[in-house]
C-alpha positions in Angstrom: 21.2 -5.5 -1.3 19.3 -8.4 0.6 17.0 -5.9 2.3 14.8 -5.5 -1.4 13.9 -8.7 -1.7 12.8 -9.6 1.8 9.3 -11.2 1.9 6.5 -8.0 2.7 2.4 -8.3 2.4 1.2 -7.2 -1.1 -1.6 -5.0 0.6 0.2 -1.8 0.3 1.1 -2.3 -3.8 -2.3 -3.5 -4.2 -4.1 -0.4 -3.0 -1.5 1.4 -4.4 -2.2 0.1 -8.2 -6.0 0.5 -7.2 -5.6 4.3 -5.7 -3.3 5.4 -8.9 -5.4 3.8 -11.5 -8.8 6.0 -10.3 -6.3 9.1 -9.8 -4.6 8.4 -13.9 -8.1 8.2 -14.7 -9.4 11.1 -13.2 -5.9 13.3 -14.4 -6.7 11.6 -18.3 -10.2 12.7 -18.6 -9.8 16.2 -17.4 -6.8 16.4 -20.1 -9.4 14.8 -22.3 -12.4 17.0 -21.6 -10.7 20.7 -20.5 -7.4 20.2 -22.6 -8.3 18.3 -25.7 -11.8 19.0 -25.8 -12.8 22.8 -24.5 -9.3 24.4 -24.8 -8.6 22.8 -28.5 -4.7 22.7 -27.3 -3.8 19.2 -29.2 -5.1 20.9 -32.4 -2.9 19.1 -34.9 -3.4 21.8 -37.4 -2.3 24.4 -34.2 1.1 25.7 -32.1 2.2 23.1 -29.8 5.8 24.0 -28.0 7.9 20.6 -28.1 10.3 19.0 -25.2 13.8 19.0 -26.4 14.6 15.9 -27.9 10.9 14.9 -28.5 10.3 17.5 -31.7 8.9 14.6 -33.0 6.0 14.1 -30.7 3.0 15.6 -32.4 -0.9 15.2 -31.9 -3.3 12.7 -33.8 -5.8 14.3 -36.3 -9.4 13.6 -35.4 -10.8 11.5 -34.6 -7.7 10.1 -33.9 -6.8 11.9 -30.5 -10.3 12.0 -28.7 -9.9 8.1 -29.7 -6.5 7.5 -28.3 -7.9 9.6 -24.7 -10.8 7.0 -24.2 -8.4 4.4 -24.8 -6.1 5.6 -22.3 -8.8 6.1 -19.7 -10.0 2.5 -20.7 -6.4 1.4 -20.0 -6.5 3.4 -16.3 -9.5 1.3 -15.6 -8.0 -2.0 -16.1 -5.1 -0.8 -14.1 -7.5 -0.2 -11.3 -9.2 -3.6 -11.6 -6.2 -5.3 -12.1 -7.8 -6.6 -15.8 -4.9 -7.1 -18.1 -2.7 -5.4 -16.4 0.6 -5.5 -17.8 -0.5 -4.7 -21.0 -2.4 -1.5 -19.6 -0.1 -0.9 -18.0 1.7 -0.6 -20.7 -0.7 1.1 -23.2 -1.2 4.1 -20.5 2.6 4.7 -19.8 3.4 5.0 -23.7 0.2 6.5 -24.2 0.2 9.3 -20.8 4.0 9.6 -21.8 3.3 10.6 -25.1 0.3 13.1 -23.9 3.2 14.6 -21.9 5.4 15.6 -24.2 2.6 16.7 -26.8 2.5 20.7 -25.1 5.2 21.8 -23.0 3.2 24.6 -21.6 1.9 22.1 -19.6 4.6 21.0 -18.1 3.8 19.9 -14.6 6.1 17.9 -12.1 3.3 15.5 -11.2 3.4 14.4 -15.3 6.6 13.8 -15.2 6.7 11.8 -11.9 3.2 9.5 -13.2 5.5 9.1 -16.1 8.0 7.6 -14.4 5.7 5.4 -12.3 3.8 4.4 -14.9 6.5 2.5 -16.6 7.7 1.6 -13.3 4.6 -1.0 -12.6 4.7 -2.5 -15.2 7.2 -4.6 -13.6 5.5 -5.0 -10.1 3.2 -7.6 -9.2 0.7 -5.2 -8.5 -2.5 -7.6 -10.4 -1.5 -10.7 -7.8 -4.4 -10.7 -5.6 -7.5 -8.2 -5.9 -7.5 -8.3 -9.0 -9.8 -9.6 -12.4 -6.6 -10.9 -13.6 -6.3 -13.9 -10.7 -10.3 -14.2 -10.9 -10.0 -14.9 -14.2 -7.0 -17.5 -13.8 -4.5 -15.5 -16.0 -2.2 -15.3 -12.7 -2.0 -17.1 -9.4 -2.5 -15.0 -6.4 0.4 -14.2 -3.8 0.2 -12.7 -0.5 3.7 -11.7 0.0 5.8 -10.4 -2.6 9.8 -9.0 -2.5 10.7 -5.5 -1.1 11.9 -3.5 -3.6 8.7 -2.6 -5.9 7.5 -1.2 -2.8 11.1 0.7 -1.8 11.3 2.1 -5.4 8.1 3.9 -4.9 9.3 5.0 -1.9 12.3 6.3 -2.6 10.4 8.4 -5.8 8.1 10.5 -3.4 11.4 10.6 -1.1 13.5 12.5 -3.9 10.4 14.7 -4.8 10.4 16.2 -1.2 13.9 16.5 -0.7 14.6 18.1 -3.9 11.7 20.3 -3.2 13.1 21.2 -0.4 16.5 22.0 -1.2 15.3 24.0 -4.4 13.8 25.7 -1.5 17.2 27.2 0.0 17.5 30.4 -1.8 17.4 33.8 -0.9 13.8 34.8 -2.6 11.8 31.6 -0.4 13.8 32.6 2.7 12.0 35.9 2.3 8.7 34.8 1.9 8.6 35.4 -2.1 6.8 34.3 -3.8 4.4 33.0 -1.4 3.7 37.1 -0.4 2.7 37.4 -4.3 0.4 34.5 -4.6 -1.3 35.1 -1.0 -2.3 38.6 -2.0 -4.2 37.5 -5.1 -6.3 35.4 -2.2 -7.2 37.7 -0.3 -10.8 38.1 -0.8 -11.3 34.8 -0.5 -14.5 33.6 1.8 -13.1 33.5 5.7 -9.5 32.3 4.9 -9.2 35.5 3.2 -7.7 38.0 6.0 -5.1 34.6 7.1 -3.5 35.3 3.4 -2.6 38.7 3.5 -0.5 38.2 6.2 3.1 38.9 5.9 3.4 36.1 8.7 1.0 33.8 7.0 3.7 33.6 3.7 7.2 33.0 6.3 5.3 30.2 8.0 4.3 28.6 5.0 7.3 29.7 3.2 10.0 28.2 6.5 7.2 25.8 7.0 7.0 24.5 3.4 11.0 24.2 3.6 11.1 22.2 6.5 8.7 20.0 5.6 10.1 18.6 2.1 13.9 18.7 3.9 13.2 16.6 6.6 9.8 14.4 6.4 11.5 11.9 4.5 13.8 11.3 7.7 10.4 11.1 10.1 8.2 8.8 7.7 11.5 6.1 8.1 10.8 6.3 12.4 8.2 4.5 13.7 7.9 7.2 16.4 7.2 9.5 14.1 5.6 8.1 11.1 2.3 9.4 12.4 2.9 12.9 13.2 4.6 13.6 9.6 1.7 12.6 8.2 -0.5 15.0 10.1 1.7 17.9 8.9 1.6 16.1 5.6 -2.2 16.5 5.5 -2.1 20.0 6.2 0.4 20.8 3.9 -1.7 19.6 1.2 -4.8 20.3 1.8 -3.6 23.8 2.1 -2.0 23.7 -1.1 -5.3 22.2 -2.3 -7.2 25.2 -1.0 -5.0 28.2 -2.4 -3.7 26.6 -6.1 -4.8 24.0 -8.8 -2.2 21.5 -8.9 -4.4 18.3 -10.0 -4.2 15.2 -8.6 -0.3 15.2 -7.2 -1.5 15.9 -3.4 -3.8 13.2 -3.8 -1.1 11.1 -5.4 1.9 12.9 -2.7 -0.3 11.1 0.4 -0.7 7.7 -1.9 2.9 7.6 -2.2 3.3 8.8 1.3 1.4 5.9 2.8 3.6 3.5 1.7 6.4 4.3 4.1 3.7 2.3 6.7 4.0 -1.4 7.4 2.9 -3.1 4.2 0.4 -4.8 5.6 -1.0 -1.7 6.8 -4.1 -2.1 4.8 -5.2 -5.1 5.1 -5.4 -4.4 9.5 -7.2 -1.4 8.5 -9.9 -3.0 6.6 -9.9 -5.7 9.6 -10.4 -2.7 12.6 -13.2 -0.9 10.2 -15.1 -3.8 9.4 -14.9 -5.1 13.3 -16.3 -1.2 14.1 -18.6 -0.9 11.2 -20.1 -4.4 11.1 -22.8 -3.3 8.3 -19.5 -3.0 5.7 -19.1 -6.7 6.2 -21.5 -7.9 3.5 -20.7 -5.2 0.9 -16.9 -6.0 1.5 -17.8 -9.5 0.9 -19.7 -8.8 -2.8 -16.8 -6.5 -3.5 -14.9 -9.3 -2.7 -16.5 -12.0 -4.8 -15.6 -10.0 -8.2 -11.8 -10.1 -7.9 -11.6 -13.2 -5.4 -12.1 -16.7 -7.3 -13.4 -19.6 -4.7 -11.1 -21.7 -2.6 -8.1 -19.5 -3.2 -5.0 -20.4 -2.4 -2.5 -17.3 -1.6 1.0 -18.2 -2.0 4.5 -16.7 -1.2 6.1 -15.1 -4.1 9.5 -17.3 -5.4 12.5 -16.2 -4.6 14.4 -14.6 -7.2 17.5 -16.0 -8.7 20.9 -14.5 -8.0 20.6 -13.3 -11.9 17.5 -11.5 -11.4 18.4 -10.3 -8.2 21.4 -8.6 -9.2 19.7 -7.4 -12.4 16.7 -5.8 -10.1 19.8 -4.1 -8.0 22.1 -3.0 -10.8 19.0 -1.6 -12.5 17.9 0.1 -9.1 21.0 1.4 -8.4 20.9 3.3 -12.0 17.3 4.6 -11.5 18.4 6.1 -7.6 21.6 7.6 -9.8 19.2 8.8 -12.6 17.1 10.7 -9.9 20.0 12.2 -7.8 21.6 13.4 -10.5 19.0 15.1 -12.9 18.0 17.7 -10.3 21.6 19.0 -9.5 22.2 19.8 -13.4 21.5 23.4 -13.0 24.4 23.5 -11.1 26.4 22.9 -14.7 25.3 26.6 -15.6 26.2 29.6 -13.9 22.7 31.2 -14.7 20.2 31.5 -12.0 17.8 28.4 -12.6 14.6 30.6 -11.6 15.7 33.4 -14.2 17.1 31.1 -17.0 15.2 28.0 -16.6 18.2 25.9 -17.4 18.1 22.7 -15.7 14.5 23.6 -13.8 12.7 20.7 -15.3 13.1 17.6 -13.8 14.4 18.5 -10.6 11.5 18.6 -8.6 11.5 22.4 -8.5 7.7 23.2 -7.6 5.8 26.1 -6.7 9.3 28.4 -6.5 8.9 31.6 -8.1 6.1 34.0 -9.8 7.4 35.2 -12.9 5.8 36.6 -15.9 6.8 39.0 -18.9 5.6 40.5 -22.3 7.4 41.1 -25.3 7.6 41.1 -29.5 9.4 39.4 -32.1 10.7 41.0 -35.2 11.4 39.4 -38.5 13.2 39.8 -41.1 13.4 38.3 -44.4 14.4 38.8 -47.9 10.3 38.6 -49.0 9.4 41.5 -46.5 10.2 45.6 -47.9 10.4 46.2 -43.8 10.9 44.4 -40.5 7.6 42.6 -39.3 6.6 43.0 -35.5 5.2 39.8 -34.3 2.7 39.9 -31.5 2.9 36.1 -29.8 -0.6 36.2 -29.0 -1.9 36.4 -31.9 -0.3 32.5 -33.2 -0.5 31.5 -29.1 -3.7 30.3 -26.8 -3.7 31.9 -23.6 -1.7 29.8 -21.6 0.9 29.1 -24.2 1.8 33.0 -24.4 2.0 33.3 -20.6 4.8 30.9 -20.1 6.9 31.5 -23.5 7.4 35.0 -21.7 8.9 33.3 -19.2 11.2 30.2 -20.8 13.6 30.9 -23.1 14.0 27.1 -24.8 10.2 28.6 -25.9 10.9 31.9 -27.2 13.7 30.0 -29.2 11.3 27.5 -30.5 8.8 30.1 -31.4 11.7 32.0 -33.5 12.3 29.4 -35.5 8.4 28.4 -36.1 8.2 32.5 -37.2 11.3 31.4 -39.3 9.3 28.9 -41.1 6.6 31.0 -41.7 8.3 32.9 -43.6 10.4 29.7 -45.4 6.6 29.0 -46.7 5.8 32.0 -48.2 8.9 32.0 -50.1 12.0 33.4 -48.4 15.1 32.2 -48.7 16.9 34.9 -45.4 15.3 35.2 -42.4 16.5 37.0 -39.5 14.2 36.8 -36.2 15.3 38.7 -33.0 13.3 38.9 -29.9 12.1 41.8 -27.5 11.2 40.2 -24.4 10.6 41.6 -20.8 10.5 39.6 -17.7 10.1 39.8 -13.8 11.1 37.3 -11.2 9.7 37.5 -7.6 8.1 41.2 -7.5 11.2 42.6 -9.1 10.9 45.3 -12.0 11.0 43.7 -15.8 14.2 43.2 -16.9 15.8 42.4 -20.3 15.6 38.7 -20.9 16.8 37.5 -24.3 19.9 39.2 -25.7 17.5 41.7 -28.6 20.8 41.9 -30.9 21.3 38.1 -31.2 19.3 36.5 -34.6 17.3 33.4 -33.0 17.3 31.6 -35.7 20.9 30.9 -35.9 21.0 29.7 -31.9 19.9 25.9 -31.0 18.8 24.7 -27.8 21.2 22.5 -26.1 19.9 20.1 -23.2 23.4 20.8 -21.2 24.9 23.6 -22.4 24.8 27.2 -20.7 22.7 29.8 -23.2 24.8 33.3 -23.7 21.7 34.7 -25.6 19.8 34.7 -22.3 20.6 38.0 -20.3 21.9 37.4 -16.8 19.2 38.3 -13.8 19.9 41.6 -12.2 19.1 40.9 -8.2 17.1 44.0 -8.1 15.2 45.1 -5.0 12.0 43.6 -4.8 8.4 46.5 -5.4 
């Protein structure tokens, strides 16, 4: 594909790596100071629910862990000055990747898309000009670089909106749920408050929302219409912004977004300011001085030999499968994904349904003269027992950690069954794990469909 390594401006990666390092920084040290710090939740002596696969991932005793946070936010600085940057780069993808798998109650689709990315530029040119690294003569600055780092990033934010948007076509969005749910809880909120408890408010937002992830992908590529998508972009997030907490991914949705401009886009901007608003000329110019050497020479990146070339596109090609791929596994089960969860991670599924549930364990075991009830609260924080409610590959997991409980004091049979309750969407609680079936003889398979889960009843709606 000739089109990825045609010669662009580097202005567009280069404010990209600048704009992602300040937003990894700012995402690290509110893990650091709310997560790790205030809510205790990488306790290594605690609870932590595990990704499947990564069991293994567990947190660093203290001081250990609030050590390994300030190197990772030392590591998002460099990134953002461009200071030894491909081994930051480096240090923060292992280092956020592993902080991502440490609690899945956490789970968030922006982790797992700065996961990807951040392993992604470390293989982009990203510290070629602005940066300490070519002030400092470890690199040679280049003005223009190939296509495809830029193209890669592009086509990331495009499969986040259009699998967004076609996790979007079902029949509870179409009907404003849960959008109606989640506006109601805003209603008493200063001025915006009587817009939310609308009915219409939650189908605009809800057929608004839809249309947006389906079909902005196809607008950003027109010149025409470049500029208009953005404005509904804007809106889109700041609104989202306004009603929920969702971090830094809006932020990082409109850094990823801008990309789809001319690559050079940046550099004419800075031009037109600084013509308008002369007085930024001479702290531009000191700004400059720090990552600028004297008598620079910008140069036009090599081009690639026909190894590397088709390298870069075979490996390409295999991350655009990867990504096309992963979000249609659901489609392997004949479970409802919003219900079961099976195949909901990693498919760009965001902000779908409102779901909670309540429930107990019992256990039984060969040391115990009668069946124990478990209450999850009492081994759970807050936010760990409001989603294990809700995900089964966690109610599973818990099981078994009840099942070694009671390994440790001695037993030798253990039997754990769950008594779990769950609604979807403003439905009534239903039944959602099978409370015959013993947990701890069931394992958690990546790909295969779970009978112990009870199927959703499409109940009316209260």
């Amino acid at each position: 594909m000739p089109f990825l390594f045609k010669k662009i401006d580097i202005s567009s990666l280069v404010l990209f790596r600048i704009v992602f390092g300040i937003l990894a920084l700012i995402d690290i040290a509110s893990t650091f100071f709310y997560k790790h710090l205030f809510k205790n939740a990488f306790d290594s002596t605690g609870f932590q629910f595990h990704y499947y696969g990564f069991e293994w991932v567990v947190p660093f005793p203290e001081p250990l862990m609030s050590i390994f946070f300030i190197i990772l936010m030392m590591a998002a600085i460099n990134i953002t000055l461009g200071y030894r940057y491909k081994m930051s780069a480096l240090i923060f993808a292992l280092g956020f990747t592993y902080t991502f798998f440490l609690e899945k109650a956490f789970y968030l689709n922006h982790g797992y898309l700065v996961c990807w990315i951040s392993f992604l530029i470390i293989f982009f040119p990203a510290n070629r000009n602005y940066a300490l690294d070519v002030k400092r003569g470890a690199v040679s600055s280049l003005n223009k670089i190939s296509y495809w780092p830029i193209f890669i990033l592009q086509f990331m934010m495009g499969v986040v909106y259009f699998f967004g948007g076609i996790a979007k076509i079902n029949q509870d969005w179409l009907a404003a749920y849960p959008l109606k749910l989640w506006l109601k809880t805003k209603q008493n909120m200063f001025l915006l408050g009587p817009i939310w408890e609308k009915d219409i408010t939650a189908y605009i937002m809800s057929y608004g929302g839809l249309a947006l992830d389906l079909f902005v992908v196809f607008f950003l590529l027109g010149k025409r219409t470049r500029n208009i998508a953005l404005l509904f972009i804007l809106f889109f997030h700041i609104t989202n912004i306004i009603l929920f907490q969702i971090g830094i991914f809006p932020f990082l949705s409109v850094l990823l977004t801008l990309l789809y401009w001319p690559a050079d886009g940046p550099k004419k901007f800075r031009k037109n300011l600084t013509e308008k608003l002369r007085f930024l000329q001479p702290i531009l110019a000191k700004v400059d001085s720090l990552f600028i050497p004297p008598n620079l020479e910008n140069q036009i990146q090599k081009e690639e030999s026909p190894f590397l070339k088709n390298t870069i596109t075979v490996l390409i090609g295999v991350l655009c499968l990867i990504h096309v791929l992963l979000p249609l596994r659901h489609h392997l089960f004949d479970s409802e994904v919003a219900w079961s969860e099976e195949g909901h991670r990693y498919s760009w599924r965001m902000m779908l349904r409102s779901k909670n549930g309540y429930g107990t364990f019992k256990v039984i075991s060969d040391i115990s003269e009668k069946p124990l009830k478990i209450k999850p609260a009492d081994f759970l924080s807050k936010r760990q027992n409001r989603k294990m409610y809700t995900h089964p590959d966690m109610i599973l997991e818990f099981a078994h950690y009840l099942e070694d409980l009671e390994i440790e004091k001695g037993a030798k049979e253990v039997q754990v069954f769950a008594d779990i309750k769950t609604k979807l969407n403003g439905r009534k609680h239903q039944t959602f794990i099978d409370p015959t079936v013993d947990l701890t003889k069931i394992k958690w398979s990546f790909l295969t469909e779970s009978q112990w889960i009870v199927p959703f009843e499409n109940t009316p709606k209260r």
